[in-house]
Residue frames as a rotation matrix with the C-alpha (Angstrom) as fourth column:
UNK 1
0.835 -0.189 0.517 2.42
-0.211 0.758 0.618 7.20
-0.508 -0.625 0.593 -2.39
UNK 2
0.125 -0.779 -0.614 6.29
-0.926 -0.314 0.211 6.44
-0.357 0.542 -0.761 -3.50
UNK 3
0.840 -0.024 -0.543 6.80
-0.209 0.908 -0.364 3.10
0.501 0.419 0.757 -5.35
UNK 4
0.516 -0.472 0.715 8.72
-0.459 0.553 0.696 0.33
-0.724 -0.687 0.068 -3.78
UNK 5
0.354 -0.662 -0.661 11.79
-0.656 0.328 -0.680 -1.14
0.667 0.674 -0.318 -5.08
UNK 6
0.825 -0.070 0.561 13.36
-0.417 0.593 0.688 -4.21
-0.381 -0.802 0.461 -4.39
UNK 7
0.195 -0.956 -0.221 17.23
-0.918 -0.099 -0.384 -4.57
0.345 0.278 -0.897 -4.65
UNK 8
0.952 -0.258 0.167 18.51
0.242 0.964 0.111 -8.24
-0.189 -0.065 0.980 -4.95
UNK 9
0.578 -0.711 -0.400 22.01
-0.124 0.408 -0.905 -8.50
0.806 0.573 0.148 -4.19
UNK 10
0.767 -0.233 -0.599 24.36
0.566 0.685 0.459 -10.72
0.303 -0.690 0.657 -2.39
UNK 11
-0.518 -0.846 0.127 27.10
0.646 -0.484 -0.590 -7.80
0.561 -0.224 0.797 -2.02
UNK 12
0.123 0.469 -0.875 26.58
0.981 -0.189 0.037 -6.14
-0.148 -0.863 -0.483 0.90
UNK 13
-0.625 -0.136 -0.769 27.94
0.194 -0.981 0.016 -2.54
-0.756 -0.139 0.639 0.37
UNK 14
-0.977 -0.183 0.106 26.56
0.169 -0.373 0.912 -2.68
-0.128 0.910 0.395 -2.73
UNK 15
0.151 0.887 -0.436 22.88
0.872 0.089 0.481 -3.54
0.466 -0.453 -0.760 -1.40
UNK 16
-0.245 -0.081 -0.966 23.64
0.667 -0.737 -0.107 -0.77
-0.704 -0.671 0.235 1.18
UNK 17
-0.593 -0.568 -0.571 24.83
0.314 -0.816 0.486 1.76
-0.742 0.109 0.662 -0.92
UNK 18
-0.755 0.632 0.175 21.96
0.513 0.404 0.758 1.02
0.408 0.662 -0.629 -3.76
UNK 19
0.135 0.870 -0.473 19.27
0.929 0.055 0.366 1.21
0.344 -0.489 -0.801 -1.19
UNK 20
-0.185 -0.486 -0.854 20.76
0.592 -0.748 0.298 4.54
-0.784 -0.451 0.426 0.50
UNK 21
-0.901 -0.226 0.370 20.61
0.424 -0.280 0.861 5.97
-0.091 0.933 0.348 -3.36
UNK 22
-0.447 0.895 -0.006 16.93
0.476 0.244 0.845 5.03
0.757 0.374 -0.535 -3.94
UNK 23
-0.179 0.212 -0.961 15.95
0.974 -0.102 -0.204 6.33
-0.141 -0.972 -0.188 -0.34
UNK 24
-0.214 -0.145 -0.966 17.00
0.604 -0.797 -0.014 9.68
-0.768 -0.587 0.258 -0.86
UNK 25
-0.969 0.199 0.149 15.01
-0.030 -0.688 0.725 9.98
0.247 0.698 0.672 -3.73
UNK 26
-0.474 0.820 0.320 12.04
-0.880 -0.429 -0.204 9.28
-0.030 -0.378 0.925 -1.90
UNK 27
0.078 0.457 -0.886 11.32
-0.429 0.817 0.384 5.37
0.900 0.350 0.260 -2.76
UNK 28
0.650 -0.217 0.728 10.43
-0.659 0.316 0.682 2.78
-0.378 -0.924 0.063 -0.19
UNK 29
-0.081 -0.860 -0.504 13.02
-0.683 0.416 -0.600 0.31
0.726 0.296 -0.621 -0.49
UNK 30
0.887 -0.035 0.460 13.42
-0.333 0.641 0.692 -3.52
-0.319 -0.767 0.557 0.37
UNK 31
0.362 -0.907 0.214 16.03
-0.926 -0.325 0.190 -5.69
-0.102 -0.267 -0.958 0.32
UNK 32
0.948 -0.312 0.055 17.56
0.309 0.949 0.063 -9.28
-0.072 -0.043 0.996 -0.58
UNK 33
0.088 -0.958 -0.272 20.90
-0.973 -0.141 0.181 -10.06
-0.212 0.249 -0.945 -0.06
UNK 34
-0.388 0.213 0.896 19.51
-0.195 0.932 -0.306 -13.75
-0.901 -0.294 -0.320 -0.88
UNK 35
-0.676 0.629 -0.383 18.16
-0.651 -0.266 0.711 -14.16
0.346 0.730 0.589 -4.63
UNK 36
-0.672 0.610 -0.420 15.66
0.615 0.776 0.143 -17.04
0.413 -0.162 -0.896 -2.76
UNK 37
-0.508 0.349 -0.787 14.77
0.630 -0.473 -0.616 -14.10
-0.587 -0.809 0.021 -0.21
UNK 38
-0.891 0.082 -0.447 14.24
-0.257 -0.902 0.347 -11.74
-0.375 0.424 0.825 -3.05
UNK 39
-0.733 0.602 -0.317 11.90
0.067 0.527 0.847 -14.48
0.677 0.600 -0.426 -5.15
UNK 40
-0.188 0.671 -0.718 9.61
0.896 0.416 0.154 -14.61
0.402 -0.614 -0.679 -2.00
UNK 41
-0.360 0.275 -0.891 9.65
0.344 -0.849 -0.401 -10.79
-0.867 -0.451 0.211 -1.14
UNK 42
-0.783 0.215 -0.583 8.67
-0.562 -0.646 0.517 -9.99
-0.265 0.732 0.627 -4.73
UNK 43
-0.594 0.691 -0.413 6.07
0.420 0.704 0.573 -12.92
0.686 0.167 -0.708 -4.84
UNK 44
-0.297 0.674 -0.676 4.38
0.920 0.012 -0.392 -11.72
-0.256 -0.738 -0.624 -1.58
UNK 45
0.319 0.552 0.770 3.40
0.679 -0.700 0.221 -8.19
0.661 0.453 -0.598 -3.94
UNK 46
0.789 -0.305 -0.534 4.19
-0.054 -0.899 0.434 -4.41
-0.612 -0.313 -0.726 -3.27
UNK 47
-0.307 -0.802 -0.512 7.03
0.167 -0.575 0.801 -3.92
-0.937 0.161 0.311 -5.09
UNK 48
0.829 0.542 -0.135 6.78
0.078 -0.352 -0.933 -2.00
-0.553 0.763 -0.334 -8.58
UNK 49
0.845 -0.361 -0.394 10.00
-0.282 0.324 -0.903 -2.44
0.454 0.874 0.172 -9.71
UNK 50
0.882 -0.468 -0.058 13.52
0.445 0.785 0.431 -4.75
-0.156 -0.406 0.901 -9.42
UNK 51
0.348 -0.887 -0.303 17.32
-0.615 0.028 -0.788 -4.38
0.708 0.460 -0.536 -9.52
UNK 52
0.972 0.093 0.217 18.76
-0.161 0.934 0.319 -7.19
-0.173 -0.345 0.923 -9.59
UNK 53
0.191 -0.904 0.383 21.98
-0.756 0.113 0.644 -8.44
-0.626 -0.413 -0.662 -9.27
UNK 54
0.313 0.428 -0.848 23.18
-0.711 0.698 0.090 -10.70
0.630 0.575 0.522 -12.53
UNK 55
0.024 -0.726 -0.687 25.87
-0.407 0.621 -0.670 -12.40
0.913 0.296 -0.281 -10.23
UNK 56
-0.111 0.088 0.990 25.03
-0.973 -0.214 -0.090 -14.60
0.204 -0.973 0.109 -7.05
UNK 57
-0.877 -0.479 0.032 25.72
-0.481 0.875 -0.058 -17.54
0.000 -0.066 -0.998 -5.47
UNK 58
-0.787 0.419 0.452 22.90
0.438 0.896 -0.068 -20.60
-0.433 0.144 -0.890 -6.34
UNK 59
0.452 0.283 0.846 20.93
0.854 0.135 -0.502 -18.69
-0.257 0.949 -0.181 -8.22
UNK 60
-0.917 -0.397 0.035 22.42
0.396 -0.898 0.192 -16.15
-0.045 0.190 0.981 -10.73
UNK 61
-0.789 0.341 -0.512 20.35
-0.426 -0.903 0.056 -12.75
-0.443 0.262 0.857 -12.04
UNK 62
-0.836 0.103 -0.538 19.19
-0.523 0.146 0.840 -14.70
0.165 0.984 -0.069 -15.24
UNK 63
-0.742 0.319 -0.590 17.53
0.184 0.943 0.279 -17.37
0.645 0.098 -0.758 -13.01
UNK 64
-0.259 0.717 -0.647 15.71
0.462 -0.496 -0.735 -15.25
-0.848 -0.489 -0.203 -10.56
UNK 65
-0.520 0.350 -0.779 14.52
-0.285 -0.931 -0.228 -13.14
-0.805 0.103 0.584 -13.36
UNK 66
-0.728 0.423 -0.540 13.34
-0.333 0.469 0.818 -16.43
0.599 0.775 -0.201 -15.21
UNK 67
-0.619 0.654 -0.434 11.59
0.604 0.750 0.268 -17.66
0.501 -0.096 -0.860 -12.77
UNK 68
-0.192 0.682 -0.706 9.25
0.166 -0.686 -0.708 -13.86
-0.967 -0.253 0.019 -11.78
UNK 69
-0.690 0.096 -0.717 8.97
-0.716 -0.240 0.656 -13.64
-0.109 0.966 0.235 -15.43
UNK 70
-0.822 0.399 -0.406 6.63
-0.136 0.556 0.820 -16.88
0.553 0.729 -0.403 -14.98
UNK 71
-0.528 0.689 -0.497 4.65
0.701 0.023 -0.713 -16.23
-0.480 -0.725 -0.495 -12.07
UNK 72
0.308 0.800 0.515 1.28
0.774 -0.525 0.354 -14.05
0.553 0.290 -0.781 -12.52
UNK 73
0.926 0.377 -0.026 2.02
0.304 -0.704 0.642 -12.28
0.223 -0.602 -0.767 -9.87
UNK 74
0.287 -0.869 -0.404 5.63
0.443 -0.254 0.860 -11.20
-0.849 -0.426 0.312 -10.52
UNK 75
0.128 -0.580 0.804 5.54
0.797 0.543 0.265 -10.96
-0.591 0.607 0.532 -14.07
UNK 76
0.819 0.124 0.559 5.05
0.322 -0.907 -0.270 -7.10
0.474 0.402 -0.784 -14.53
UNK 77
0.825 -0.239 -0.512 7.22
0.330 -0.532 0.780 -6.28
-0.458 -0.813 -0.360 -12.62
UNK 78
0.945 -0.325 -0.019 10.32
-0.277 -0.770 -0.575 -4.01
0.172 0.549 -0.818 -14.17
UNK 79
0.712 -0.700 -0.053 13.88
0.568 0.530 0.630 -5.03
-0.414 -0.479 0.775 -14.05
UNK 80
0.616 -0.783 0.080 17.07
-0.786 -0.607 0.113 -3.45
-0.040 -0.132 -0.990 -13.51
UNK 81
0.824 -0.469 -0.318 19.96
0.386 0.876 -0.290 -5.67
0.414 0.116 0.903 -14.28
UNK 82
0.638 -0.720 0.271 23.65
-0.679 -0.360 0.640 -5.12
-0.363 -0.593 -0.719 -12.17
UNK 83
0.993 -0.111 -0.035 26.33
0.084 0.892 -0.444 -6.55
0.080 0.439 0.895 -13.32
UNK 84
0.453 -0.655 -0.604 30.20
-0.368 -0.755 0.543 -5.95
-0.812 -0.024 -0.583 -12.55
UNK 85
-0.059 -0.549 0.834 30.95
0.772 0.505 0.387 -7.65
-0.633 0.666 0.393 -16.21
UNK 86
-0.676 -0.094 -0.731 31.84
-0.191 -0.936 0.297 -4.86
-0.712 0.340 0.614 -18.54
UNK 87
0.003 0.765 0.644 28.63
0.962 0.173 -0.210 -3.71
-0.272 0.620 -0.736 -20.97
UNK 88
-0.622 0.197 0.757 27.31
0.472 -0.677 0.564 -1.05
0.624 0.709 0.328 -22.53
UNK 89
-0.645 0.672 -0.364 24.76
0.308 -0.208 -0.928 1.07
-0.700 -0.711 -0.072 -19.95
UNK 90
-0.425 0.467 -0.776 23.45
-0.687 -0.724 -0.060 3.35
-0.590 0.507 0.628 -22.50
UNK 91
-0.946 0.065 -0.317 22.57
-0.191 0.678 0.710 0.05
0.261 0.732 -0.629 -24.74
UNK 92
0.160 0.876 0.455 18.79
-0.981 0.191 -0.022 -0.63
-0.107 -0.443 0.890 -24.17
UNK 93
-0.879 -0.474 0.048 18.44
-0.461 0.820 -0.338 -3.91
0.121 -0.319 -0.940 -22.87
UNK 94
0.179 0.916 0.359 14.82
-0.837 0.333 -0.434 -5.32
-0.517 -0.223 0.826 -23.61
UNK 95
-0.641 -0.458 -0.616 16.11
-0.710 0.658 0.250 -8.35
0.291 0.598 -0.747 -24.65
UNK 96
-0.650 0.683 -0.332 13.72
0.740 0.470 -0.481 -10.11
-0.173 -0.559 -0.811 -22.04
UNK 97
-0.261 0.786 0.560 10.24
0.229 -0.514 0.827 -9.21
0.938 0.344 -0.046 -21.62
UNK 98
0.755 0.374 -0.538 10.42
0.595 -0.047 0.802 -7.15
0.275 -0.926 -0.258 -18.64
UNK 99
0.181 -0.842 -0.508 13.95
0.953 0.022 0.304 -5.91
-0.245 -0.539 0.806 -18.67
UNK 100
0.901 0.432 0.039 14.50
0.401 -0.797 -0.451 -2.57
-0.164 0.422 -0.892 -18.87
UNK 101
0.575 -0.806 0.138 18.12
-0.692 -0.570 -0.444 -2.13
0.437 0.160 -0.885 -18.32
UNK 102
0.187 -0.871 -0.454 22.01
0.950 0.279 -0.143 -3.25
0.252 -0.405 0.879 -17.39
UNK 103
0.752 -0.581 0.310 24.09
-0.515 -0.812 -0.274 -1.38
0.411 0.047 -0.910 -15.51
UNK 104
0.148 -0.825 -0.545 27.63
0.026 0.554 -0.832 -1.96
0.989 0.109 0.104 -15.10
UNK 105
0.897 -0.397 -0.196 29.27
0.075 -0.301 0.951 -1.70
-0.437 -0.867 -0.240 -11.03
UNK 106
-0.689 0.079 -0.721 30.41
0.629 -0.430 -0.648 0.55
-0.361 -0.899 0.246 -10.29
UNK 107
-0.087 0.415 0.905 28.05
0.942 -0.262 0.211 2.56
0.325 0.871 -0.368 -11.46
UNK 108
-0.911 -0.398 0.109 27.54
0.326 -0.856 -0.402 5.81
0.254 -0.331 0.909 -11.43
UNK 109
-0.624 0.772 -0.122 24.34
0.644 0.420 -0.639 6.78
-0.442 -0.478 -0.759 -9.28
UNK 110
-0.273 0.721 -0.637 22.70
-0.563 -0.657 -0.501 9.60
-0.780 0.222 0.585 -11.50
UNK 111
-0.862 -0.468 -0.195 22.35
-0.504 0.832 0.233 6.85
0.053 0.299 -0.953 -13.68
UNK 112
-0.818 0.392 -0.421 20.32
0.443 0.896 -0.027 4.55
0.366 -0.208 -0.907 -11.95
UNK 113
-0.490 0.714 -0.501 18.14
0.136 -0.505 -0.852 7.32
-0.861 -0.486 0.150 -10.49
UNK 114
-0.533 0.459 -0.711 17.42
-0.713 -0.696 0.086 8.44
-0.456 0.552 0.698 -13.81
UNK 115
-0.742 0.476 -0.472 16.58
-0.052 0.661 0.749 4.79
0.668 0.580 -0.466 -15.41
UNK 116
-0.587 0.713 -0.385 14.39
0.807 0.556 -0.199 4.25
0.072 -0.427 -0.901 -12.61
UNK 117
-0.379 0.506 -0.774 12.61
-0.128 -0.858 -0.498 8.00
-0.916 -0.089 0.390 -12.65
UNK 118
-0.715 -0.113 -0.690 12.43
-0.696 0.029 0.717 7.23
-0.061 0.993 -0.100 -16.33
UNK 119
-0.883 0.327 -0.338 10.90
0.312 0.945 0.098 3.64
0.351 -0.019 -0.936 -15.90
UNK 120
-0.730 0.615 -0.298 8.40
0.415 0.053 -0.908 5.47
-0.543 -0.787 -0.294 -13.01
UNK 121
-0.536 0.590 -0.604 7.28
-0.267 -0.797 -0.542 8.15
-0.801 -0.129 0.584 -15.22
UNK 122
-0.671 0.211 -0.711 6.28
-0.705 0.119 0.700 6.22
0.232 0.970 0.068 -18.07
UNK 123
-0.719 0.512 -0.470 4.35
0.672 0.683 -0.285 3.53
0.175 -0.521 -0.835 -15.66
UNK 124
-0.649 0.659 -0.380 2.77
0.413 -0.113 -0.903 6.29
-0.639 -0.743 -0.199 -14.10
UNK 125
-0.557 0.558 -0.615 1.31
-0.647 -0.756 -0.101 7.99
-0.521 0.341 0.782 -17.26
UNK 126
0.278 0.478 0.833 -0.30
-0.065 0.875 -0.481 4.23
-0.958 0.080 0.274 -18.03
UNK 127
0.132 -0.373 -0.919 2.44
-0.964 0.166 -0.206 3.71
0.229 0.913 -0.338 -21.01
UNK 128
0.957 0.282 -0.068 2.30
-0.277 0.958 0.078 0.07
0.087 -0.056 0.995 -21.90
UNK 129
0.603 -0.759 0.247 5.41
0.175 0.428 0.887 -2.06
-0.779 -0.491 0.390 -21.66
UNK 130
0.335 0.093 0.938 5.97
0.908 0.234 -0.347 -1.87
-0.252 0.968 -0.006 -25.02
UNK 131
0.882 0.185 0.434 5.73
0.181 -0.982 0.052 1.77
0.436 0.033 -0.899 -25.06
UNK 132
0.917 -0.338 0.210 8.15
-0.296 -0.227 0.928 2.10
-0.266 -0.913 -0.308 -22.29
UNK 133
0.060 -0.962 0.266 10.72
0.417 0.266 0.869 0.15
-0.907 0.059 0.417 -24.09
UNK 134
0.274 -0.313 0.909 10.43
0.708 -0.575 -0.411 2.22
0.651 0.756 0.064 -27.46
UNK 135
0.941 -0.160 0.298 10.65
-0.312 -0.752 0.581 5.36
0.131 -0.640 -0.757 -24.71
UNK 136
0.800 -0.584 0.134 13.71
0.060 0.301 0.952 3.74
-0.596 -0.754 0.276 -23.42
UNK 137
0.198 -0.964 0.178 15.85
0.628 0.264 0.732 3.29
-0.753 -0.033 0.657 -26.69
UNK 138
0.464 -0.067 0.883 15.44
0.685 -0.605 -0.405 6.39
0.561 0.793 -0.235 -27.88
């Protein structure tokens, strides 16, 4: 069965063009272009992991990804951060508990396939979170 991702963001191509990525590696793929819409598709269960958008109008990234960080029933879930403020990609980013990465926009899409292949295969061989982020900044 292929793990679902849900892609929060309020830019349309970029939602498109995301989702279109993820597709044609075989994930199912939902959508918010709403971070309210996202909070309530990732509350209502199936998805296994996020990218999120940091910037969006009423709430930003930071605040949708505080408030699934305190539900039960969001708070495993993995995060992807977007962002089109300039960072580091390569920088591991577990600053939060949950976060697994930043990437800048534009990004570049072997990238993001690979953090999230990266993210899958270490879920799927029952590495802890922990685990996963030592895996991650090495």
């Amino acid at each position: 069965m292929a793990h679902t991702i849900l892609i929060i963001d309020d830019t349309v191509h970029i939602l498109e063009i995301t989702k279109h990525f993820l597709q044609q590696e075989g994930y199912e793929v939902k959508t918010a272009s709403d971070p309210y819409q996202g909070i309530e598709i990732a509350k209502a269960g199936g998805i296994d992991l996020i990218v999120l958008d940091i910037m969006m109008p009423g709430l930003n990234g930071y605040q949708v990804f505080e408030i699934l960080k305190k539900d039960p029933n969001t708070v495993a879930i993995p995060v992807i951060m977007l962002t089109a403020r300039a960072v580091i990609e390569n920088t591991p980013r577990p600053f939060f508990y949950g976060l697994y990465g930043v990437l800048s926009k534009p990004f570049q899409r072997w990238r993001l396939v690979q953090m999230v292949k990266d993210i899958f295969a270490l879920m799927d061989a029952g590495q802890t979170e922990g685990e996963v982020k030592e895996a991650a900044k090495k």
